[in-house]
N, CA, C and O atoms as CSV, one atom per row, in Angstrom:
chain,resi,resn,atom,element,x,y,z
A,1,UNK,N,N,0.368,23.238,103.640
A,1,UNK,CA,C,1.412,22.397,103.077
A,1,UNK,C,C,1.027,20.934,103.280
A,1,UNK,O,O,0.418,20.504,104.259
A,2,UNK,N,N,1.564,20.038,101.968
A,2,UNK,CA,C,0.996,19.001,101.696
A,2,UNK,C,C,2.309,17.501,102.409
A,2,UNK,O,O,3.464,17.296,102.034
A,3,UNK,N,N,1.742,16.971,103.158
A,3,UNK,CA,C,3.198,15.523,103.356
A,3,UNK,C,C,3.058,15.168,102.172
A,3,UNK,O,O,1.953,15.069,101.639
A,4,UNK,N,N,4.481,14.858,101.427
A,4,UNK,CA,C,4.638,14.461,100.776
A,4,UNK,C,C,4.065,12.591,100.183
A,4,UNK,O,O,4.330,11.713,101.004
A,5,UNK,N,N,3.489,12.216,99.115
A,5,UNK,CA,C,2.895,10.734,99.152
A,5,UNK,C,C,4.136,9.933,98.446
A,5,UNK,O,O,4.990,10.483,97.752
A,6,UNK,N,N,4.095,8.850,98.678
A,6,UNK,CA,C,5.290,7.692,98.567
A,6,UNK,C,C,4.489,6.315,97.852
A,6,UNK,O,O,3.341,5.955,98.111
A,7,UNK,N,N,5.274,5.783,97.054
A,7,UNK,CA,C,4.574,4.439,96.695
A,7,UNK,C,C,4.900,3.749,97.428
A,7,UNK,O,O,6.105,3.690,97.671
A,8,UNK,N,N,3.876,2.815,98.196
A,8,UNK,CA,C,4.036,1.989,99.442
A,8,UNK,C,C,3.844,0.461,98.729
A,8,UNK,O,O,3.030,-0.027,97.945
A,9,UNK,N,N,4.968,0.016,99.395
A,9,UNK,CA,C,5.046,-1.193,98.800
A,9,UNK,C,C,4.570,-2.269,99.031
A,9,UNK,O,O,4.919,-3.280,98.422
A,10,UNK,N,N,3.533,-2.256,100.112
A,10,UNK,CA,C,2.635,-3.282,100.976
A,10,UNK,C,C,1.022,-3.055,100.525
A,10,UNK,O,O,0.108,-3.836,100.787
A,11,UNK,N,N,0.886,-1.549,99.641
A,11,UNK,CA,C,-0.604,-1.886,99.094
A,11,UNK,C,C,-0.131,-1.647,97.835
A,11,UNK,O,O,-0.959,-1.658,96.924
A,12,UNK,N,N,1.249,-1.390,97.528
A,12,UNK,CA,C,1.065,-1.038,96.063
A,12,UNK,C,C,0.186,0.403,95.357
A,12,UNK,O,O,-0.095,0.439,94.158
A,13,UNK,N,N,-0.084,1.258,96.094
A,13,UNK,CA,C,-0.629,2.404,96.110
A,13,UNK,C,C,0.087,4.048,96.021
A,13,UNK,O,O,1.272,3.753,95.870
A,14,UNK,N,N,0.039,5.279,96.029
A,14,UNK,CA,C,0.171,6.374,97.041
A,14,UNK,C,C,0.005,6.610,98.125
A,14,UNK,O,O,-0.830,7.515,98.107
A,15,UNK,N,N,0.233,6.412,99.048
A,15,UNK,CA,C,0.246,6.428,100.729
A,15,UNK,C,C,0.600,8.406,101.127
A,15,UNK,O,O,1.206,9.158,100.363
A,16,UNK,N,N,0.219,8.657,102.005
A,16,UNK,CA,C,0.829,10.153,102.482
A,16,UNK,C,C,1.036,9.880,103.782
A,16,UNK,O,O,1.161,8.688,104.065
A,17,UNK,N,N,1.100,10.636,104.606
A,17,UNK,CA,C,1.719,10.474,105.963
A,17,UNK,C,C,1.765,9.029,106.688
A,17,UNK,O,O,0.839,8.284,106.365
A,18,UNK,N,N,2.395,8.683,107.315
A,18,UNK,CA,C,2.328,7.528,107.862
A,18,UNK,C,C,3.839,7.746,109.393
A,18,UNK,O,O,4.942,8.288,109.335
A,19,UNK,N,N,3.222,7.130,110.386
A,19,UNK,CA,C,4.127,8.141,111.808
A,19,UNK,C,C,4.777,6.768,112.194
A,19,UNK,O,O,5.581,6.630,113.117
A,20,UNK,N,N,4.230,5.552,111.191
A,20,UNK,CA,C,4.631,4.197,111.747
A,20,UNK,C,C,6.442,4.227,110.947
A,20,UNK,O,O,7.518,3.921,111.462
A,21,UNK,N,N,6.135,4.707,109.598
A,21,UNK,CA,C,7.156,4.720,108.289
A,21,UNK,C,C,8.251,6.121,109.159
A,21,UNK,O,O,9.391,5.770,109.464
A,22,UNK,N,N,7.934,7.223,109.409
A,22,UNK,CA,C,8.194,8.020,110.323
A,22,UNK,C,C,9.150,7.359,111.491
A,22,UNK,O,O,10.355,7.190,111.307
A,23,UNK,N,N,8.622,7.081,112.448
A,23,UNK,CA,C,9.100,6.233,113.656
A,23,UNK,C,C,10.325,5.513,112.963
A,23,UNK,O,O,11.468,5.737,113.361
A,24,UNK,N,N,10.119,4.813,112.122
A,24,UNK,CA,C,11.482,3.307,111.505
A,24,UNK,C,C,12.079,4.659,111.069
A,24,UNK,O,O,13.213,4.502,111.522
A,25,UNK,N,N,12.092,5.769,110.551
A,25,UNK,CA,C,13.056,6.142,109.732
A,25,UNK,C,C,13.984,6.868,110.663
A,25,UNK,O,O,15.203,6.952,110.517
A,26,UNK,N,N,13.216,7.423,111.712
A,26,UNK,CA,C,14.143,8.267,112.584
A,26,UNK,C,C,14.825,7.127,113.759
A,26,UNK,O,O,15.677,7.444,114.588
A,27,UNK,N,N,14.322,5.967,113.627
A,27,UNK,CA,C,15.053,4.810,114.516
A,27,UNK,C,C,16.255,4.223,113.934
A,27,UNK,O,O,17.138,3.660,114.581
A,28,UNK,N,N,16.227,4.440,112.306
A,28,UNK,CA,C,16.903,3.755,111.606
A,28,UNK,C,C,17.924,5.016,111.553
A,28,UNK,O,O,19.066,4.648,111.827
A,29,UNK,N,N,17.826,6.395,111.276
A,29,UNK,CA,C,19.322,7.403,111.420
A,29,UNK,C,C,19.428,7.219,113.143
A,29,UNK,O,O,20.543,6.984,113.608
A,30,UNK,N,N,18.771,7.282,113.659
A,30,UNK,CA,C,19.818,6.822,115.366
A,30,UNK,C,C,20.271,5.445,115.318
A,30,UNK,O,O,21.496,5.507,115.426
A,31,UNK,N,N,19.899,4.187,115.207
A,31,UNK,CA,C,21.075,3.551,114.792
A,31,UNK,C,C,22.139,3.577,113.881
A,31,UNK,O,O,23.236,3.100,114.172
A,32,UNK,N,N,21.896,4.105,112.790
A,32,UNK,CA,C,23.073,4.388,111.965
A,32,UNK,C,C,23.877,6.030,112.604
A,32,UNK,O,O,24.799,6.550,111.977
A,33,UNK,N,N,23.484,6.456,113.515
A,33,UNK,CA,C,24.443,7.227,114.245
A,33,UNK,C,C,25.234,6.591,115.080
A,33,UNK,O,O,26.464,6.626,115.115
A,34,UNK,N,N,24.139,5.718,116.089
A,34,UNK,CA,C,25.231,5.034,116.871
A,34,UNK,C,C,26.340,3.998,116.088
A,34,UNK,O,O,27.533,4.206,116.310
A,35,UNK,N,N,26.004,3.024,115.289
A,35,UNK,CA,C,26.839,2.433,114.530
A,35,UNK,C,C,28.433,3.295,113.951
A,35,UNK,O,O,29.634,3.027,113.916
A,36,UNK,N,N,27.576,4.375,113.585
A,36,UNK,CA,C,29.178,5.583,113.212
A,36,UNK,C,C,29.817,5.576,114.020
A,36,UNK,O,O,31.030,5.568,113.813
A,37,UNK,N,N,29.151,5.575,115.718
A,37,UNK,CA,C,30.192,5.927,117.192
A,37,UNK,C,C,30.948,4.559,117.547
A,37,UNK,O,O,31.934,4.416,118.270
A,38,UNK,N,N,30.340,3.751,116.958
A,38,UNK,CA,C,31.149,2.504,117.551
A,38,UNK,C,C,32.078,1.896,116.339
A,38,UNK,O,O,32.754,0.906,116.620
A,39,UNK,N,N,32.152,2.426,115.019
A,39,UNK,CA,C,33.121,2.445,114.274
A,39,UNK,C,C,34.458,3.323,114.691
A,39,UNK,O,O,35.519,2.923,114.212
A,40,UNK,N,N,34.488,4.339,115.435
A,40,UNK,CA,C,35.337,5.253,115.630
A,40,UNK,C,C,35.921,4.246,116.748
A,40,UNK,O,O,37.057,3.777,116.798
A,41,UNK,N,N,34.914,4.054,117.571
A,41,UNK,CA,C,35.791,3.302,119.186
A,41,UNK,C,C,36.114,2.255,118.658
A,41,UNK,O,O,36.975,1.817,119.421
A,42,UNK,N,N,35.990,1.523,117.815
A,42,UNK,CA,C,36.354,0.036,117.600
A,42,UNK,C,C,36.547,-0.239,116.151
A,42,UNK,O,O,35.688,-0.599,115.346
A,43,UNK,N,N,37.951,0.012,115.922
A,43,UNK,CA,C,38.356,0.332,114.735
A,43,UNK,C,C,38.448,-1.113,114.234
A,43,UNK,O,O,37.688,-1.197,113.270
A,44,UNK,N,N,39.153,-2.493,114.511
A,44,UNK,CA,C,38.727,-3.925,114.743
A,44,UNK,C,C,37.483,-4.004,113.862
A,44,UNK,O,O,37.489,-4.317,112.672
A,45,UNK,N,N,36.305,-3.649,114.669
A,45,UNK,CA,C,35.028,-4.112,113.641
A,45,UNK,C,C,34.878,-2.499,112.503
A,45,UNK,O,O,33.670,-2.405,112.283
A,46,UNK,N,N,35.229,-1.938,112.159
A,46,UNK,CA,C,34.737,-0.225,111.486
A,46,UNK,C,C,34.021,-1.062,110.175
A,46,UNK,O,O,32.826,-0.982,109.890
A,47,UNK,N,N,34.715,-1.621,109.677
A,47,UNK,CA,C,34.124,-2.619,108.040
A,47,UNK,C,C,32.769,-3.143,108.550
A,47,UNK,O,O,31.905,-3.003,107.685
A,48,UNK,N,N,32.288,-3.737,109.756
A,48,UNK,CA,C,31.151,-4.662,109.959
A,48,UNK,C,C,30.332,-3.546,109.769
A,48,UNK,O,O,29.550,-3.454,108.823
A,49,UNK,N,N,30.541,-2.337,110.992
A,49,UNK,CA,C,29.879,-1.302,111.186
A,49,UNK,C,C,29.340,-0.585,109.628
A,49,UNK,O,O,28.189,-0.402,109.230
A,50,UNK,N,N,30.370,-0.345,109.107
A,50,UNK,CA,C,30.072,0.114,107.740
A,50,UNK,C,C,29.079,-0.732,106.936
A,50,UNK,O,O,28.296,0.020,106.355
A,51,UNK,N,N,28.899,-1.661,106.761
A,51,UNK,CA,C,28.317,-2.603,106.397
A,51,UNK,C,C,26.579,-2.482,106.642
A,51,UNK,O,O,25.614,-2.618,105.890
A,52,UNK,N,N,26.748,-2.140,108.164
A,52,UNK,CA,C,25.527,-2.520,109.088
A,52,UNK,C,C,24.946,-0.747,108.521
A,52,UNK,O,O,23.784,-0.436,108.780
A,53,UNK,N,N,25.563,-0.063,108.019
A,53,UNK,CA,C,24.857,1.712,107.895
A,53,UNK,C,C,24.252,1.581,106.574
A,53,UNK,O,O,23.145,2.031,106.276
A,54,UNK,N,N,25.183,0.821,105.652
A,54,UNK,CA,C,25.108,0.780,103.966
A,54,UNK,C,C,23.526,-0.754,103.711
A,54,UNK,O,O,22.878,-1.128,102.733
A,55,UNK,N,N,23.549,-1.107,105.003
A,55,UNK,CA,C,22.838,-1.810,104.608
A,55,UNK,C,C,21.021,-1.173,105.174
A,55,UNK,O,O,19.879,-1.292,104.729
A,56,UNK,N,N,21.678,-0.489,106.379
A,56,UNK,CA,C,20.380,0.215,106.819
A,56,UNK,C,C,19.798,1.699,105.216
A,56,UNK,O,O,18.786,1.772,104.519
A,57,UNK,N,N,20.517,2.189,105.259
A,57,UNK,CA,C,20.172,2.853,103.944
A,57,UNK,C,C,19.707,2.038,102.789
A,57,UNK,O,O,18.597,2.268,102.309
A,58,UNK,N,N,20.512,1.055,102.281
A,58,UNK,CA,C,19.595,0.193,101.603
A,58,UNK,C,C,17.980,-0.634,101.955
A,58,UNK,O,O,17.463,-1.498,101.248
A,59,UNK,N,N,17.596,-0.236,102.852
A,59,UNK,CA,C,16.488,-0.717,103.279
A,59,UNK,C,C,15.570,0.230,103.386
A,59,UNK,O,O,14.466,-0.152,103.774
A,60,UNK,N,N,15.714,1.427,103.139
A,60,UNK,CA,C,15.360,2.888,103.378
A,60,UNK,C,C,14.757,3.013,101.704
A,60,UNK,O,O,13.637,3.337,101.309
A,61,UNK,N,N,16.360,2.496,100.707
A,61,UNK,CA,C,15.818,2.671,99.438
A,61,UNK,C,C,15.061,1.925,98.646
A,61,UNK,O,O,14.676,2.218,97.514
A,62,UNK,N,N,14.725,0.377,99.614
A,62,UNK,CA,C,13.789,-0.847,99.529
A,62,UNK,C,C,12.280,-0.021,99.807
A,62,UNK,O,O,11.171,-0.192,99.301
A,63,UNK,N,N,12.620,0.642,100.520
A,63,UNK,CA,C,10.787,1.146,101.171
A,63,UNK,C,C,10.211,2.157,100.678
A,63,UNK,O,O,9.013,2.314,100.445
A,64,UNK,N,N,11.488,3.188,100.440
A,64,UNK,CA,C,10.996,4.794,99.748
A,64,UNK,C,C,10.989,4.517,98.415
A,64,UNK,O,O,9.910,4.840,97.919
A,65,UNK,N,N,12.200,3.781,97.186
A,65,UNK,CA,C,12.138,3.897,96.108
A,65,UNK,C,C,12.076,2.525,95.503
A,65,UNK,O,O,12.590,2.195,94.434
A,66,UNK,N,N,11.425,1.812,96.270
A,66,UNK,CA,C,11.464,0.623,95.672
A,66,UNK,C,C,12.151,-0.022,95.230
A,66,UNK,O,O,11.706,-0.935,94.534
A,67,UNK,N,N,13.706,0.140,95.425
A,67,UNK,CA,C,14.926,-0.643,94.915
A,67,UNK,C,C,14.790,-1.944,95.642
A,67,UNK,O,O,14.016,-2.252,96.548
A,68,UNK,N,N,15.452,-2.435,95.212
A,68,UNK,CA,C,15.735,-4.402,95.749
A,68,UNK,C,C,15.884,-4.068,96.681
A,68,UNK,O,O,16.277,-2.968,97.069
A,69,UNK,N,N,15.438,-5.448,97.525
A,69,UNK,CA,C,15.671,-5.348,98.725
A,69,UNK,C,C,16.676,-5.935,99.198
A,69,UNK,O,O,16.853,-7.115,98.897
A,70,UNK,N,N,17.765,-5.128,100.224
A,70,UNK,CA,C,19.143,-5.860,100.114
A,70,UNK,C,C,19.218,-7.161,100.712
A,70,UNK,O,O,18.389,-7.696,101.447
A,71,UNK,N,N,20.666,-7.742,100.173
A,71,UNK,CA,C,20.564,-9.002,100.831
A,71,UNK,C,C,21.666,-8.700,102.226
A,71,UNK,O,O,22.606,-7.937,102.451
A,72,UNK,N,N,20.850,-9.898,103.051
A,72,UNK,CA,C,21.295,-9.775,104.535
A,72,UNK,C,C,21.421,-10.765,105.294
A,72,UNK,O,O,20.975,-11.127,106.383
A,73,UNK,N,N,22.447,-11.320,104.151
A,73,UNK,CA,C,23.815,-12.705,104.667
A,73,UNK,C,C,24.844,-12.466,105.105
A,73,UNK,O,O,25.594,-13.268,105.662
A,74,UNK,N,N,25.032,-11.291,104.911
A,74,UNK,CA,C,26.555,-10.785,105.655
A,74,UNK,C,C,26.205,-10.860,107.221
A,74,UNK,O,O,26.966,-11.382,108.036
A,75,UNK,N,N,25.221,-10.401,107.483
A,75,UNK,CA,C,24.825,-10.396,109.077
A,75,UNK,C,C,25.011,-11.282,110.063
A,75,UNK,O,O,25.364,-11.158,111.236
A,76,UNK,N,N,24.599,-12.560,109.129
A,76,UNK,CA,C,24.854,-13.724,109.791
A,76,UNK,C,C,26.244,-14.178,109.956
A,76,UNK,O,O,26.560,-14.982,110.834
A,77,UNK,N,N,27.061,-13.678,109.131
A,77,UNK,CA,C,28.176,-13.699,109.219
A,77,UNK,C,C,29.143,-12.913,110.259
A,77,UNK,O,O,30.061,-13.471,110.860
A,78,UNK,N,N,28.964,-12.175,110.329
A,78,UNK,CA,C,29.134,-10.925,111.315
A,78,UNK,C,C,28.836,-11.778,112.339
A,78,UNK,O,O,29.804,-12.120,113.019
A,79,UNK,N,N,27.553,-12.307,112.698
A,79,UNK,CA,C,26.992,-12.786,113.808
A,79,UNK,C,C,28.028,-14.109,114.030
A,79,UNK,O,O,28.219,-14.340,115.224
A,80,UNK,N,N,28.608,-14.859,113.261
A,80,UNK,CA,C,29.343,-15.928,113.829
A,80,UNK,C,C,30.442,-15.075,114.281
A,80,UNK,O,O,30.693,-14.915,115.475
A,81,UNK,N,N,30.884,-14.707,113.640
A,81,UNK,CA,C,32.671,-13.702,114.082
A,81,UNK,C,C,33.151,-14.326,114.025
A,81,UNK,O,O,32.775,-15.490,113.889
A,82,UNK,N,N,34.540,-13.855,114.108
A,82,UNK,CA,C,35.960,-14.457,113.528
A,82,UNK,C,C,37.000,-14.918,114.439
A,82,UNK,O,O,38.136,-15.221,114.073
A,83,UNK,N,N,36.504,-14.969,115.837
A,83,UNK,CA,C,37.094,-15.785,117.229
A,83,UNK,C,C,36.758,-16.979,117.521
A,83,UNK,O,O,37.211,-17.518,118.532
């Protein structure tokens, strides 16, 4: 059985396995797990949190399918807060 190949957007090529692309992806569903747990405890921020999952998936579909890459001004925003 074959890993599946991906158009990589840094040579512009077919790429097949890669443990670096691997590594970010399974780092990126454990933060977007934890992000889910701290939407539940902290209902106050749940919208930021939401934000912070929809935007990690969008970065997923920046790398795997080549969609735009999202924008990530809200963050900074988030980052001032509202106190």
């Amino acid at each position: 059985m074959e890993f599946p190949k991906f158009d990589c957007k840094i040579t512009n090529a077919k790429e097949g396995y890669d443990s670096e692309i691997e590594m970010y992806l399974s780092t990126e569903r454990i933060l977007a797990g934890v992000l889910g747990l701290l939407s539940r405890r902290s209902p106050r921020y749940k919208d930021d949190y939401a934000k912070m999952v929809k935007f990690l998936d969008d970065i997923e579909d920046f790398l795997i399918l080549g969609k735009e890459l999202p924008d990530s001004t809200f963050l900074k925003e988030i980052n001032q807060g509202d106190d």
